[in-house]
CHARMM internal coordinates of N, CA and C (Angstrom, degrees):
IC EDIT
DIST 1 N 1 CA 1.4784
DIST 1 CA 1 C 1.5289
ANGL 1 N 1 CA 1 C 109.95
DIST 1 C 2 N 1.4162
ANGL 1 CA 1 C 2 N 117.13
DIHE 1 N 1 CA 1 C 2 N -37.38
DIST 2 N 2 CA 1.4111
ANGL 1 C 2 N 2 CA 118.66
DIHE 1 CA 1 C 2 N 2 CA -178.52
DIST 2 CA 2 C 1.3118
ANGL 2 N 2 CA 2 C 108.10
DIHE 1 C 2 N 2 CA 2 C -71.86
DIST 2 C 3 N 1.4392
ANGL 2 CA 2 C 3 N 118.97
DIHE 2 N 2 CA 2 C 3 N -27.71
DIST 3 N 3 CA 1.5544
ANGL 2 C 3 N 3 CA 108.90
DIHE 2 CA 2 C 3 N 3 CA -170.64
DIST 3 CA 3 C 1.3705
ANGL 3 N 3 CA 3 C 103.89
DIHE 2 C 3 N 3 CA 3 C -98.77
DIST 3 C 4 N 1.6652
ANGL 3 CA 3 C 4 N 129.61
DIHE 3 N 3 CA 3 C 4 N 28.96
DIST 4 N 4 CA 1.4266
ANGL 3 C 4 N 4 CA 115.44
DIHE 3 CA 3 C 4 N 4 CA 170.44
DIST 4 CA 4 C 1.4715
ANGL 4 N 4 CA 4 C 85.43
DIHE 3 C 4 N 4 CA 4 C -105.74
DIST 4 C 5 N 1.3242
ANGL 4 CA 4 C 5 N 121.54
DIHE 4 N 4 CA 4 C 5 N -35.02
DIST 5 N 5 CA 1.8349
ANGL 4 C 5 N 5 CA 116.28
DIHE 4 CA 4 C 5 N 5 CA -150.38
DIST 5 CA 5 C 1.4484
ANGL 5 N 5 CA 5 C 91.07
DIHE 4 C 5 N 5 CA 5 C -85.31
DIST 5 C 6 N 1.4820
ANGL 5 CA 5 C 6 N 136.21
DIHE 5 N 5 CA 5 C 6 N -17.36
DIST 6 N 6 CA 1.5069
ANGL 5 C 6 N 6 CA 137.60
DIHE 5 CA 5 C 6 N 6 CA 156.48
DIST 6 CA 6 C 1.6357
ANGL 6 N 6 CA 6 C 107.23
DIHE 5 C 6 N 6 CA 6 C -53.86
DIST 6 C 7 N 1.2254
ANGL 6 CA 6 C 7 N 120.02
DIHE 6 N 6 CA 6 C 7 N -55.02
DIST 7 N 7 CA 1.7790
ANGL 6 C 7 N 7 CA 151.36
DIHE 6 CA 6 C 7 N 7 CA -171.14
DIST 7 CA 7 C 1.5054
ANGL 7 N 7 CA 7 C 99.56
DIHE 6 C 7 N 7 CA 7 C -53.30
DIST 7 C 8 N 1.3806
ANGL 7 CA 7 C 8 N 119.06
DIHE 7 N 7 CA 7 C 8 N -71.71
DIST 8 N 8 CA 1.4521
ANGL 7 C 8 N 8 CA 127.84
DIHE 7 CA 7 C 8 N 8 CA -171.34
DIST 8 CA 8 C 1.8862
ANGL 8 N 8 CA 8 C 107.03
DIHE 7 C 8 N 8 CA 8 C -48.33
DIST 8 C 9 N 1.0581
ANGL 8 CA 8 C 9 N 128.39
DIHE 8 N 8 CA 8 C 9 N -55.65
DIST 9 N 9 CA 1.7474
ANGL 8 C 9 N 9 CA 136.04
DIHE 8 CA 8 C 9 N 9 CA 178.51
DIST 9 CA 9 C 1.4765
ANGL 9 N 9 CA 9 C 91.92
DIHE 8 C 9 N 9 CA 9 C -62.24
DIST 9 C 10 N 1.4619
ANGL 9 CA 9 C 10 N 134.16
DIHE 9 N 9 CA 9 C 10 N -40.06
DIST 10 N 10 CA 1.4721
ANGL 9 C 10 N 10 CA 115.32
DIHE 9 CA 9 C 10 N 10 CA -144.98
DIST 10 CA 10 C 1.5667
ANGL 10 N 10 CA 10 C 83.93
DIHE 9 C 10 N 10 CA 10 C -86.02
DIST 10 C 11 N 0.9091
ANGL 10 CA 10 C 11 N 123.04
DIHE 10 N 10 CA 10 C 11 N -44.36
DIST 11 N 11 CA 1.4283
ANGL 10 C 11 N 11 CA 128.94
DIHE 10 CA 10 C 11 N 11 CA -175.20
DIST 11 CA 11 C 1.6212
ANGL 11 N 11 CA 11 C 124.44
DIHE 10 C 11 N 11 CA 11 C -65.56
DIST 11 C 12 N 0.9325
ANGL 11 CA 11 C 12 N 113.11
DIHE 11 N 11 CA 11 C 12 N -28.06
DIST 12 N 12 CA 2.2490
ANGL 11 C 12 N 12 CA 132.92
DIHE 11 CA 11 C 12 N 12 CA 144.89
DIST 12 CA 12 C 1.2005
ANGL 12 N 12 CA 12 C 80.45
DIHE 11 C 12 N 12 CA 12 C -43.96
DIST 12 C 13 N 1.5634
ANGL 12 CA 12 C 13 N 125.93
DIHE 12 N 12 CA 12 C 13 N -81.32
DIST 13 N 13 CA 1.4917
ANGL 12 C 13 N 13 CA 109.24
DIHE 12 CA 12 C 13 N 13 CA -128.08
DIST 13 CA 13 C 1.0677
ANGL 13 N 13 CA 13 C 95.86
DIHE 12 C 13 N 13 CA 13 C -90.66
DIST 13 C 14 N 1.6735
ANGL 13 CA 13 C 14 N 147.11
DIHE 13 N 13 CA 13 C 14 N -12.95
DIST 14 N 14 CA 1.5554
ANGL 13 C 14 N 14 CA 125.45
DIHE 13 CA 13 C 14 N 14 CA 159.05
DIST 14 CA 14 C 1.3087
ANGL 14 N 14 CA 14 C 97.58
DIHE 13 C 14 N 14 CA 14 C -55.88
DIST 14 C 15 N 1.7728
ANGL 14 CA 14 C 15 N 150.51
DIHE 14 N 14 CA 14 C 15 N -45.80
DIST 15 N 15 CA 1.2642
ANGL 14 C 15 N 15 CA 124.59
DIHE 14 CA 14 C 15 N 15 CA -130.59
DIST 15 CA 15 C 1.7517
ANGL 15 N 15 CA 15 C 86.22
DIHE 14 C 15 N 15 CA 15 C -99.08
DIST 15 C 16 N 1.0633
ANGL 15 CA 15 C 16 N 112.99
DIHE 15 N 15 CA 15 C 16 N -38.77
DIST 16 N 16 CA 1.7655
ANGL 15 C 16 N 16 CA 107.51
DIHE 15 CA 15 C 16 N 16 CA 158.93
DIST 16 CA 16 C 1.3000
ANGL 16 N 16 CA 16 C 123.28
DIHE 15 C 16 N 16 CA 16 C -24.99
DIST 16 C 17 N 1.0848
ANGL 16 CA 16 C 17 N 102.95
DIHE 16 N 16 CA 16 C 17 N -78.29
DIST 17 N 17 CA 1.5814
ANGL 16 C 17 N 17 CA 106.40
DIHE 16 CA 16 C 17 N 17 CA 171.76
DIST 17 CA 17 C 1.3711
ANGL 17 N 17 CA 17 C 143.76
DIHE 16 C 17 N 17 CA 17 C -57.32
DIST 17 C 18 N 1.4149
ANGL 17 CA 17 C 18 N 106.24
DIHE 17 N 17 CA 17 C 18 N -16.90
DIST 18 N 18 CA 1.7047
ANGL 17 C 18 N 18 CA 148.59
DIHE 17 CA 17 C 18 N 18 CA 177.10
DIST 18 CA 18 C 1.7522
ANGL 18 N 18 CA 18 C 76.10
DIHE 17 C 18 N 18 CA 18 C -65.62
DIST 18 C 19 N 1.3679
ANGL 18 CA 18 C 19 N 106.13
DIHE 18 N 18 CA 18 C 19 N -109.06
DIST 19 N 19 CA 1.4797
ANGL 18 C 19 N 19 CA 108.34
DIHE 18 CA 18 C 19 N 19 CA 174.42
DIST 19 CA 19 C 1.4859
ANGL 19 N 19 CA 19 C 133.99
DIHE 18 C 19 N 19 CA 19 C -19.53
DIST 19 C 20 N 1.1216
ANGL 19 CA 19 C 20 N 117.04
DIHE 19 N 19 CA 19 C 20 N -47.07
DIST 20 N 20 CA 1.4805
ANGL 19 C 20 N 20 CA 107.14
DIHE 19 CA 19 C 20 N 20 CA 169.04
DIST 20 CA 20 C 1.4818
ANGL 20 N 20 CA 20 C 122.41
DIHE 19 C 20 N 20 CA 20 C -76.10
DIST 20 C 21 N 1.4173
ANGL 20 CA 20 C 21 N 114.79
DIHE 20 N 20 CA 20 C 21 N 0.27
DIST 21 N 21 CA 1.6674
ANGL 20 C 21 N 21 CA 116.88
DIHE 20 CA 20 C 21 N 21 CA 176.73
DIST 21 CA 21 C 1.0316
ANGL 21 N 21 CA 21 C 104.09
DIHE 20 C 21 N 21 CA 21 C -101.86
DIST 21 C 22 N 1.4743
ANGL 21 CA 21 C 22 N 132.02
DIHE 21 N 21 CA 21 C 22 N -18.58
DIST 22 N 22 CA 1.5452
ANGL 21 C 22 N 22 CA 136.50
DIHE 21 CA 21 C 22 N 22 CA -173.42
DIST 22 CA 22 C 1.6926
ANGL 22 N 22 CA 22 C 102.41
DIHE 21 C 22 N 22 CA 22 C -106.88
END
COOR INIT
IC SEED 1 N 1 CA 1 C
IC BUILD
């Protein structure tokens, strides 16, 4: 359980950044 609610933000901020490099 702790490592999805860690998982969910880390994964925003790859798709964040996904987008701002493309």
């Amino acid at each position: 359980f702790l490592i999805f609610i860690l998982f969910i933000p880390v994964l925003s901020l790859l798709e964040n950044k996904l987008l701002n490099n493309h």
